[in-house]
N, C-alpha and C positions, 0 to 999 in steps of 0.2 A: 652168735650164729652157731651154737650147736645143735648139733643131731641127735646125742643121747650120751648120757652118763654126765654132764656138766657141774662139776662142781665149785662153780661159781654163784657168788650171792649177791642178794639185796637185800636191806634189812628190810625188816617189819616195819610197815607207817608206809614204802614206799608205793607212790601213786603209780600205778600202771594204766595206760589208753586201753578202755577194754569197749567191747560193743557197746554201747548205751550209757557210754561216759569211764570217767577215772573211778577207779577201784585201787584201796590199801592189796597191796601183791600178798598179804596173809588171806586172803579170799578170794585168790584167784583159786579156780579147779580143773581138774584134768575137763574135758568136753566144752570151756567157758571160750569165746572168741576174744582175741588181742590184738591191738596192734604190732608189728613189728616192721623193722627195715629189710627188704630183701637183699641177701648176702650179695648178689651182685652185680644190681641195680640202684640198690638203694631206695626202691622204691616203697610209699608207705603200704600197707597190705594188710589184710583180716584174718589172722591163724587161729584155727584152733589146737588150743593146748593139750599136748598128749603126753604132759606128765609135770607132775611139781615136785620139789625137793626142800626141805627142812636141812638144815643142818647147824651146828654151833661153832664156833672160831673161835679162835683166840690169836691169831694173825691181825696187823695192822688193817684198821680199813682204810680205803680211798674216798675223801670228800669231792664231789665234781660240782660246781658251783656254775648252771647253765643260765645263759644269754636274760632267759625269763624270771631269773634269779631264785627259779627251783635248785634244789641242792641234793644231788644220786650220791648215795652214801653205798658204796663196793667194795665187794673183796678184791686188792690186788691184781687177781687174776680173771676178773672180768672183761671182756673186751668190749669194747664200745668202737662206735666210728669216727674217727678223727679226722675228716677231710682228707687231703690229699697224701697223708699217710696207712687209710686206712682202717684197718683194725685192728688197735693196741690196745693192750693187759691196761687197765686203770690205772694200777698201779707206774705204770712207761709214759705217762702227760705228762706233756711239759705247758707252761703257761700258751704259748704258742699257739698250742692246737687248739681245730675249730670241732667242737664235739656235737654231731650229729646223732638227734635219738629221734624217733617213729613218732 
């Protein structure tokens, strides 16, 4: 749920919910519509994207292994929705949490 400068990631291969089906997130572009969760509601919703970022790591990543047995591979400090905790860094899941994505 940021507004600008995030430097948080997701590798390359990862599916993003874009208008007219899943798109690899290396081909999303600044003007392309996506899905996202609204910060707070939650609710699912159509944005268009007003910016992309590259960058390279060398920080541990976070594997999140969801419900549908997709698998979000994150930096750390990626927040995601965790159910009734919210919005935690990836890297702060514990088995516990219910991870909520758009």
């Amino acid at each position: 749920h940021c507004t600008f400068g995030c430097s948080y990631c997701a590798i390359p291969g990862t599916m993003i919910d874009a208008a007219g089906g899943q798109r690899a997130i290396e081909t999303i572009n600044v003007g392309d519509s996506v899905i996202t969760s609204h910060a707070i509601t939650h609710a699912s919703e159509l944005t268009q994207v007003s910016q992309t970022f590259e960058r390279h790591v060398k920080e541990d990543l976070v594997e999140i292994e969801l419900q549908d047995g997709r698998v979000l591979t994150l930096t750390g400090d990626h927040e995601v929705f965790a159910g009734s905790r919210g919005w935690v860094r990836a890297a702060d899941l514990t088995l516990f949490d219910d991870v909520t994505i758009a």
